[in-house]
LUMLOKOL-782084 format. One record per atom (N, C-alpha, C): residue number from 1; residue in one letter; atom name; x, y, z. Coordinates in Angstrom, 1 decimal. Each point is the difference from the previous one (the first is absolute). Example, Ala and Ser with C-alpha at 12.3 -4.5 7.8 and 13.67 -1.06 7.14 Angstrom:
BEGIN
    k  r   a    east   north      up
    1  A   N    13.2    -5.7     7.8
    1  A  CA    -0.9     1.2     0.0
    1  A   C     0.9     1.2     0.0
    2  S   N    -0.4     1.1    -0.7
    2  S  CA     0.9     1.1     0.0
    2  S   C    -0.8     1.1     0.8
% end
This chain:
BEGIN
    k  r   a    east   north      up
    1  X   N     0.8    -1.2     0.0
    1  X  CA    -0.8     1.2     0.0
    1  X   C     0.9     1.3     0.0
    2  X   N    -0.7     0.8    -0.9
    2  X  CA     0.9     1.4    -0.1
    2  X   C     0.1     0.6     1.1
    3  X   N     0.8     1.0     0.7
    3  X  CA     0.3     0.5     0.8
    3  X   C    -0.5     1.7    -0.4
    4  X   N    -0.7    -0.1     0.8
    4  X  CA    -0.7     1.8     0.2
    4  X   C     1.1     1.1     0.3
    5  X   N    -0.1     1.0    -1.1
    5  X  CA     0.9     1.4     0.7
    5  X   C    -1.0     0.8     0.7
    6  X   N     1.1     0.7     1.2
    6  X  CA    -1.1     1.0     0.4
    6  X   C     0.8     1.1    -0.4
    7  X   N    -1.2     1.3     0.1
    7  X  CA     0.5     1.2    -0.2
    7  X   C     1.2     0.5     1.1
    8  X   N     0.4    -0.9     0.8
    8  X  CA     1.2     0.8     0.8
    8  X   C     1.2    -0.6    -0.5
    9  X   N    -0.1    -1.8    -0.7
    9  X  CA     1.1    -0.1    -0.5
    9  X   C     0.1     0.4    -1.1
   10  X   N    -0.9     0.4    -0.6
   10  X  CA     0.2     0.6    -1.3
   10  X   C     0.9     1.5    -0.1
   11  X   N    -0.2     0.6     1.1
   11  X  CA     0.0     1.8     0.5
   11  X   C     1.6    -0.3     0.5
   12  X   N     0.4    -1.3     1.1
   12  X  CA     1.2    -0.4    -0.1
   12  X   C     1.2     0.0    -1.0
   13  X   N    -0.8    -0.7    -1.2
   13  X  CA     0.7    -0.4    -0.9
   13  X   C     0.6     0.9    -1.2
   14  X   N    -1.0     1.3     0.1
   14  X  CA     0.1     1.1    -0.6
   14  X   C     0.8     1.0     0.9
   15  X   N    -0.1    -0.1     1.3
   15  X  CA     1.2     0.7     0.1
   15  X   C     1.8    -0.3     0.3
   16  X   N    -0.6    -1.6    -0.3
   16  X  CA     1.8    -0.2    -0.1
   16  X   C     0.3    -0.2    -1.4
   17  X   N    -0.8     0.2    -1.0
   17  X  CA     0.2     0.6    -1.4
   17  X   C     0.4     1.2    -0.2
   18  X   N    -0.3     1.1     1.0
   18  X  CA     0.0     1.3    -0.2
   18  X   C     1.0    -0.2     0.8
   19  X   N     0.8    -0.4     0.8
   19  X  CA     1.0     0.4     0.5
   19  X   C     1.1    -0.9    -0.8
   20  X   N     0.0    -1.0    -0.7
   20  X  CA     0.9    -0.7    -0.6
   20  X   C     0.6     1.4    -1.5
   21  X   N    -1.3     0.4    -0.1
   21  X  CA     0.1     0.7    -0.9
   21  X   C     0.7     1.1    -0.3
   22  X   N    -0.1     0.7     0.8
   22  X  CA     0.3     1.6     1.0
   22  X   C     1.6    -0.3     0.3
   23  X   N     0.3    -1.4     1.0
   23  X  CA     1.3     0.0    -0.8
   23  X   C     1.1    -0.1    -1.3
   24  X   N    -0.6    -1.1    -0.9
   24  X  CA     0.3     0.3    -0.8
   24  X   C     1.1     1.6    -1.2
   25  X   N    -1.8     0.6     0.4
   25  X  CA     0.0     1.2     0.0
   25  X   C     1.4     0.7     0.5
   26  X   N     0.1     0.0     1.4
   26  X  CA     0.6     0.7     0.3
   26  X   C     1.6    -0.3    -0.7
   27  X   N     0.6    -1.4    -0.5
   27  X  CA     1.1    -1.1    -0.3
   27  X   C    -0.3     0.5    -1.5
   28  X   N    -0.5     0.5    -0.4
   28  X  CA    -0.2     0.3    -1.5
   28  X   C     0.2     1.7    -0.1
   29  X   N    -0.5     0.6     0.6
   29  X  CA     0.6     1.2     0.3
   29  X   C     2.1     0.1     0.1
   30  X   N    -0.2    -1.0     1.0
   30  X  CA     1.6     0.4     0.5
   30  X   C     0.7    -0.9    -1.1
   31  X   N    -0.4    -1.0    -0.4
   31  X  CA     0.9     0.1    -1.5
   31  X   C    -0.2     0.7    -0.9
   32  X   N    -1.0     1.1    -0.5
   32  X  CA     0.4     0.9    -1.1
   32  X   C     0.4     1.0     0.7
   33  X   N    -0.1     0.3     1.3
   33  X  CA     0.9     1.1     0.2
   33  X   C     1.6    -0.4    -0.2
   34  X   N    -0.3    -1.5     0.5
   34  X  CA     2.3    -0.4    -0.5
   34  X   C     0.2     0.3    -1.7
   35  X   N    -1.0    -1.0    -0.8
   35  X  CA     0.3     0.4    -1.0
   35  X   C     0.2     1.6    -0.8
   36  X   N    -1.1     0.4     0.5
   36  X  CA     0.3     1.4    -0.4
   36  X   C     1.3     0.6    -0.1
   37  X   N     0.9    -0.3     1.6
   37  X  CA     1.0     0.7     0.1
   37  X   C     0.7    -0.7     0.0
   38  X   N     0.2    -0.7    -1.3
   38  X  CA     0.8    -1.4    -0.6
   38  X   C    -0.1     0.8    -1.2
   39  X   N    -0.8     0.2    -0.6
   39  X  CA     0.0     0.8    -1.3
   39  X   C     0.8     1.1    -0.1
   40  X   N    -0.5     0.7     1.4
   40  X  CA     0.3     1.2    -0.1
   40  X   C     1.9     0.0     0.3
   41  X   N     0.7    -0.6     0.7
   41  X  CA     1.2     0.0     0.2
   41  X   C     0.9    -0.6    -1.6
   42  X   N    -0.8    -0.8    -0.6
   42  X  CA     0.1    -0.6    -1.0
   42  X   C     0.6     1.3    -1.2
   43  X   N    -1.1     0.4    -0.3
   43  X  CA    -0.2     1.8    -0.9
   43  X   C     1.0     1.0     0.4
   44  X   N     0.3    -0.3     1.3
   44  X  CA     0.9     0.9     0.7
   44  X   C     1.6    -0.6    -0.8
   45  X   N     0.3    -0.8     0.3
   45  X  CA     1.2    -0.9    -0.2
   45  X   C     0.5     0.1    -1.6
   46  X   N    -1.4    -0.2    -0.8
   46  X  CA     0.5     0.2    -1.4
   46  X   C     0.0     1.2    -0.5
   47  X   N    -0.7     0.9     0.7
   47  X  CA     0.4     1.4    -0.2
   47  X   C     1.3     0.3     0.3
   48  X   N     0.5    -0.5     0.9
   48  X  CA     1.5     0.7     0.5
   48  X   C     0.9    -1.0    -0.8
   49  X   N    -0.3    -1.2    -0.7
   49  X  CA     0.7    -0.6    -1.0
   49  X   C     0.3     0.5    -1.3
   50  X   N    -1.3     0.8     0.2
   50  X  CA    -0.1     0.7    -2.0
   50  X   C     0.8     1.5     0.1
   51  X   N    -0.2     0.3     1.4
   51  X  CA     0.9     1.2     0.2
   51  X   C     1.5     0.5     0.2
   52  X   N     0.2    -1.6     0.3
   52  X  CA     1.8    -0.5     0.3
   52  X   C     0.7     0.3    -1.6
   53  X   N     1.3    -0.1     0.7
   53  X  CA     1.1     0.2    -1.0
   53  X   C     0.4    -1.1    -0.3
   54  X   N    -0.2    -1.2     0.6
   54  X  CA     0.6    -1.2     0.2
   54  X   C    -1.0    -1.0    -1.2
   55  X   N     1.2    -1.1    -0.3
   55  X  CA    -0.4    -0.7    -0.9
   55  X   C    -0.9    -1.0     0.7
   56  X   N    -1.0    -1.1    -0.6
   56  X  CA    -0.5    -0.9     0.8
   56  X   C     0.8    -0.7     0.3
   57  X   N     1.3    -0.4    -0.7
   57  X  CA     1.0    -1.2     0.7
   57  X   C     0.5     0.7     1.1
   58  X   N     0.4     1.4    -0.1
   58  X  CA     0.4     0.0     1.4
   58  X   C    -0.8     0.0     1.5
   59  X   N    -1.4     1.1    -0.8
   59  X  CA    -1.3    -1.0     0.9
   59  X   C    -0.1    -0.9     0.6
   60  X   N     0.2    -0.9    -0.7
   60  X  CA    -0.3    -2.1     0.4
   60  X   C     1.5     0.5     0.8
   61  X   N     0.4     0.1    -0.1
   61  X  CA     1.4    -0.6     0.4
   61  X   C     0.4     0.6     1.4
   62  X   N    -0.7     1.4     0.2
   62  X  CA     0.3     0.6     1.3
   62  X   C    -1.5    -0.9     0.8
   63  X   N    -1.1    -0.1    -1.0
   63  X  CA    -1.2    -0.5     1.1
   63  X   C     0.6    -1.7     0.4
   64  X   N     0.5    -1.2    -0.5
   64  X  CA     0.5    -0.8    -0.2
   64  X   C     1.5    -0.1     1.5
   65  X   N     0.6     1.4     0.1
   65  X  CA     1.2    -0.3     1.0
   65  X   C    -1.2     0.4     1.5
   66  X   N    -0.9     0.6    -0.5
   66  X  CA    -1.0     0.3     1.3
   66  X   C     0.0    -0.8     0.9
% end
């Protein structure tokens, strides 16, 4: 025999959906905030690459003795 829901485990069940959810949320936030400023350091880096005087081999080669 089926087993009856009641409206409290139902109202239960919805709010540990809303809270499974909410975090999520919050873990999806804070990785586009990393990624963001993954991009953004990124743009930065190749800006000061295109701006250098230096060749790419010496690039590699100073980022490489890093």
């Amino acid at each position: 025999m089926a087993r009856l829901k009641t409206t409290k485990s139902i109202d239960d069940k919805i709010l540990e959906c809303e809270e499974k959810l909410r975090k999520l949320k919050e873990r999806c936030d804070r990785l586009t905030d990393e990624l963001d400023g993954l991009y953004a350091e990124k743009k930065e880096l190749l800006e000061a690459i295109a701006k250098s005087s230096k060749t790419r081999a010496e690039i590699l080669a100073f980022l490489e003795s890093a």
